[in-house]
KOLDOSE-747760 format. One record per residue: residue in one letter; residue number from 1; chain; x, y, z of N, C-alpha, C in turn. Coordinates in steps of 0.2 Angstrom, whole numbers. Layout:
BEGIN
['a'; NUM; 'A'; [X; Y; Z]; [X; Y; Z]; [X; Y; Z]] ...
This chain:
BEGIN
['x'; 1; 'A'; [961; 506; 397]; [962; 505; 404]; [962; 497; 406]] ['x'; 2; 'A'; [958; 493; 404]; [957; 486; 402]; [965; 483; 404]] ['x'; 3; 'A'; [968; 485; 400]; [973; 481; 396]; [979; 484; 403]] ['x'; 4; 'A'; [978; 487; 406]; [985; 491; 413]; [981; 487; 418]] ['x'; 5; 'A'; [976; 487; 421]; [972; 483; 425]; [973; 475; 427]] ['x'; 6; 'A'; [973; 473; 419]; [972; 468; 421]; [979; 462; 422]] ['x'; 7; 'A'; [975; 458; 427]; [983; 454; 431]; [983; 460; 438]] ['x'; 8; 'A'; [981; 463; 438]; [983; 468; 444]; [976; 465; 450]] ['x'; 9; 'A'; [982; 465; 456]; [978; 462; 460]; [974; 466; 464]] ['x'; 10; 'A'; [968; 467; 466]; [964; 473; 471]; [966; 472; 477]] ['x'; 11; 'A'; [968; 477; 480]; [971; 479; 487]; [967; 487; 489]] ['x'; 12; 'A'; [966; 487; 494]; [964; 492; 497]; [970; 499; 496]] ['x'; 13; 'A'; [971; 502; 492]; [976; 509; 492]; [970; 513; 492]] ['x'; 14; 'A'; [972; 518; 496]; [967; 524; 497]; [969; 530; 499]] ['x'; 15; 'A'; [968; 535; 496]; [964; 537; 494]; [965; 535; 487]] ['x'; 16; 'A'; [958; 533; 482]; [959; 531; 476]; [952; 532; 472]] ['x'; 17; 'A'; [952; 539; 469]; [961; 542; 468]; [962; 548; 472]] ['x'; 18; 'A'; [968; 548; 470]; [971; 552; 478]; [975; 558; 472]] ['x'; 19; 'A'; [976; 564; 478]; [980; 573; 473]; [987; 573; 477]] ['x'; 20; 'A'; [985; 569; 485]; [994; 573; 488]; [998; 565; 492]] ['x'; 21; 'A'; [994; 558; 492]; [995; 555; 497]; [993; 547; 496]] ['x'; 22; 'A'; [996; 542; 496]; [991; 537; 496]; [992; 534; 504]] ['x'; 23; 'A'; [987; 529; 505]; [992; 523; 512]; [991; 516; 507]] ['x'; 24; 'A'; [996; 513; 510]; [994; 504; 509]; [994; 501; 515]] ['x'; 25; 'A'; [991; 495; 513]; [987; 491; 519]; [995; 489; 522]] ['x'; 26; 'A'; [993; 489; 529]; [999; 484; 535]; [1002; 482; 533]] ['x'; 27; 'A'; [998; 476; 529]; [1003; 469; 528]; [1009; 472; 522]] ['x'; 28; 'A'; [1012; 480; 520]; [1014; 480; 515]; [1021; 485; 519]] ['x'; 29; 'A'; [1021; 485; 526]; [1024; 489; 529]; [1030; 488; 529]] ['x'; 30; 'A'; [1035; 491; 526]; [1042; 486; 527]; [1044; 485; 521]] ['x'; 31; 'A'; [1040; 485; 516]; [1042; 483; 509]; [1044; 489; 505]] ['x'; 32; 'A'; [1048; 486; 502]; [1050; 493; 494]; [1045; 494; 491]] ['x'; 33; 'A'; [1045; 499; 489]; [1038; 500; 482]; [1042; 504; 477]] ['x'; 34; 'A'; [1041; 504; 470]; [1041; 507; 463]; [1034; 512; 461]] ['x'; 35; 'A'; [1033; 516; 461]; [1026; 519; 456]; [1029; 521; 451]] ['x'; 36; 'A'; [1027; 519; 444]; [1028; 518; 436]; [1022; 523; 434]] ['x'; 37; 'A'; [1022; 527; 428]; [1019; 529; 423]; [1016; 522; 420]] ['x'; 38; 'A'; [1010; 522; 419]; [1009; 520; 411]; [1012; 518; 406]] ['x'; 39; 'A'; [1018; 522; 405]; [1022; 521; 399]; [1028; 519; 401]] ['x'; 40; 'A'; [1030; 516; 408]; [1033; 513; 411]; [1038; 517; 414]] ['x'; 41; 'A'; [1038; 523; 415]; [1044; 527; 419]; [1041; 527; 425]] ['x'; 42; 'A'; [1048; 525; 428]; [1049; 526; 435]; [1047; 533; 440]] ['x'; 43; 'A'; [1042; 534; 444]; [1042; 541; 445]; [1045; 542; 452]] ['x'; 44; 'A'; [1042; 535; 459]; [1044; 538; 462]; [1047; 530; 465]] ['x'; 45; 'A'; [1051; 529; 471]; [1052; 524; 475]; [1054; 523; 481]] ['x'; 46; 'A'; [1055; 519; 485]; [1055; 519; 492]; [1056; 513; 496]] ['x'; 47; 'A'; [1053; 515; 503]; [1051; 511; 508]; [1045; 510; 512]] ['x'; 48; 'A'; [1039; 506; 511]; [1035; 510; 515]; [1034; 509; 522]] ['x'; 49; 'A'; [1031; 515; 524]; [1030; 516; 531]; [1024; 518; 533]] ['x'; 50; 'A'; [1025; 519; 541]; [1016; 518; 542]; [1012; 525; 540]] ['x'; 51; 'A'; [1019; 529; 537]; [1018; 535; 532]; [1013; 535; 528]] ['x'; 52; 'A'; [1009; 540; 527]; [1005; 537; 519]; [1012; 540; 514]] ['x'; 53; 'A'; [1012; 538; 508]; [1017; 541; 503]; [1015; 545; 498]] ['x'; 54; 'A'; [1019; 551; 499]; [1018; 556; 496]; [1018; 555; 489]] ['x'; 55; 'A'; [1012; 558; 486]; [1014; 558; 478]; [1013; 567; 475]] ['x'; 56; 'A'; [1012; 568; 478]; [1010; 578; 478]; [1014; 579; 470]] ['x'; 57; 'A'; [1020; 575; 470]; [1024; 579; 463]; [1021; 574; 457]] ['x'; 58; 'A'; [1015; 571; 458]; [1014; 566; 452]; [1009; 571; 448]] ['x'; 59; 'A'; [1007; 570; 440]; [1003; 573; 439]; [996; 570; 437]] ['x'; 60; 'A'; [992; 571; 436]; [983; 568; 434]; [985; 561; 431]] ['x'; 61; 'A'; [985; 556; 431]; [987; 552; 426]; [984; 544; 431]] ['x'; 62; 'A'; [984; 538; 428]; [985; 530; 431]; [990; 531; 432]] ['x'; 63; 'A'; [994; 527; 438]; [998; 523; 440]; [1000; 517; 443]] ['x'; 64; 'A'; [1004; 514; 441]; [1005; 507; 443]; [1010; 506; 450]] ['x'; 65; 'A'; [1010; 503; 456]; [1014; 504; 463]; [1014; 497; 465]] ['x'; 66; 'A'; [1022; 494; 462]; [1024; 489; 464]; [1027; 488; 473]] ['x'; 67; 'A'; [1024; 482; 475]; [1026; 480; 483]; [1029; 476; 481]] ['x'; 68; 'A'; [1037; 475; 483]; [1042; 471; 485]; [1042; 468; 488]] ['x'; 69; 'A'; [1040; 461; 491]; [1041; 458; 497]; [1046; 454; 495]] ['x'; 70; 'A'; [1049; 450; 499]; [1057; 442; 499]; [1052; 439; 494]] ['x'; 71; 'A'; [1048; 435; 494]; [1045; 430; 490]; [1041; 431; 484]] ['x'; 72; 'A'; [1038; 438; 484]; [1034; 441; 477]; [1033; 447; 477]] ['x'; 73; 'A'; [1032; 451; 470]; [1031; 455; 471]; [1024; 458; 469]] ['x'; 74; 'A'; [1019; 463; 470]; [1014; 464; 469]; [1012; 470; 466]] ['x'; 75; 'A'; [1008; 471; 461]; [1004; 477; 457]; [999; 477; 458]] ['x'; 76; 'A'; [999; 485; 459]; [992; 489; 458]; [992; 494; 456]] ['x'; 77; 'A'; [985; 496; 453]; [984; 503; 450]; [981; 508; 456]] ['x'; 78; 'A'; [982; 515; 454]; [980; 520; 456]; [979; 526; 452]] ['x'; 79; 'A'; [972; 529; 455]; [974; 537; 449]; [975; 544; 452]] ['x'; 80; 'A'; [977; 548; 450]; [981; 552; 452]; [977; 559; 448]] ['x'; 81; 'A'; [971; 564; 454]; [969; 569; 451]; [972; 575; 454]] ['x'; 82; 'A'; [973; 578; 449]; [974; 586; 453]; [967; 592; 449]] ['x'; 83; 'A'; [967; 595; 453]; [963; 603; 452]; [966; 606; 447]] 
């Protein structure tokens, strides 16, 4: 886990970890996002909104959810439990 972590910037995403739903913080409103598997698949993508974004079809696992902005783009982790 070490080794996916790290370089990854700490950002408030919450619920974390989360079974149906994340939100990201404001300043990320209006940006693209990517959430990748671990072993680099694409799972979900988007736009975010003041929506939280649904993740309900992801399964138990880490995942990585890249923000898009014009000038950079930003990673983080999240973990993903189900029942």
């Amino acid at each position: 886990m070490d080794n996916i972590s790290k370089g990854l910037d700490k950002i408030n995403i919450y619920p974390n970890p989360a079974s149906d739903y994340i939100i990201v913080p404001y300043e990320f409103i209006n940006c693209e996002y990517r959430i990748v598997s671990t072993n680099g698949q694409l799972v979900d993508q988007g736009k975010v909104s003041e929506d939280p974004i649904n993740i309900s079809t992801l399964t138990t696992g880490l995942y990585i959810i890249e923000l898009i902005k014009s000038s950079e783009n930003k990673r983080y982790s999240f973990s993903v439990i189900k029942d």
